[in-house]
N, C-alpha and C positions, 0 to 999 in steps of 0.2 A: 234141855227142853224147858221153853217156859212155861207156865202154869197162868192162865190169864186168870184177870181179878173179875170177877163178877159182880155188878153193879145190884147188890143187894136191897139198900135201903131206897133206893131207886122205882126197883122194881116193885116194891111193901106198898111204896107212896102209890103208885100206878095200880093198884090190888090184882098185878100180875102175879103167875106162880111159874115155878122151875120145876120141870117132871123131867128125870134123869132116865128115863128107860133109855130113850136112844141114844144116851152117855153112854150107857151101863153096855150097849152093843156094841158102839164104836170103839170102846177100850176094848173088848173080848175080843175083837176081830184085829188088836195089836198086842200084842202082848208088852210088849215094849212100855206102848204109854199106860198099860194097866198095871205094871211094876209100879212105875212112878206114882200114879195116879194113889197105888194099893197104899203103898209107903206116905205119901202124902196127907189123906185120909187119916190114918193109922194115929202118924203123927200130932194133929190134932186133934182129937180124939183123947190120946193120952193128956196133953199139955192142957185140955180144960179149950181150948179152941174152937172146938166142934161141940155138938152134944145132939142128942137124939130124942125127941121128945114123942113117948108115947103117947096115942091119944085114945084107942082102947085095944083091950086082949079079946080075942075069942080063943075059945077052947076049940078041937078039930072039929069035932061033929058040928060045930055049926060056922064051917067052913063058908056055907053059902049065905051067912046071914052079915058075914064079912066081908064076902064078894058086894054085897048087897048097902051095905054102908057106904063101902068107897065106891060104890056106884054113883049118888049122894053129891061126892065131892064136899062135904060140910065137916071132915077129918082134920082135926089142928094137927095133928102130928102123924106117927107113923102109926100104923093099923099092924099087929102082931097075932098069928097063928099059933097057938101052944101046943103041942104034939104031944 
């Protein structure tokens, strides 16, 4: 299985964004290319290749003030729920 290359700086220039939800379905709906997918990920990740860049915490209870930010759309990074 190949893994296409994604025209990242491309897309930065163009002030396009990539929202993986209906990645994130279409691998659950194969399991196959979500091993890969899983492994892949994983991989970079470990090797400094990937990285995740938080851009705020909420705590639970204010679950809806989180919903509510990334309503927004104005989030640099990933929005985190702390249970």
């Amino acid at each position: 299985l190949e893994i296409p290359e994604i025209p990242f700086l491309p897309m930065v220039m163009k002030n396009l964004s990539l929202r993986s939800f209906h990645v994130v379905l279409h691998l659950l709906r194969k399991p196959e290319l979500f091993e890969v997918a899983s492994k892949h990920i994983l991989e970079g990740l470990r090797n400094g290749h990937y990285s995740a860049e938080i851009d705020r915490v909420f705590d639970f209870p204010n679950v809806a003030d989180a919903y509510a930010y990334l309503a927004n759309s104005t989030q640099q990074g990933k929005v985190v729920v702390r249970f």
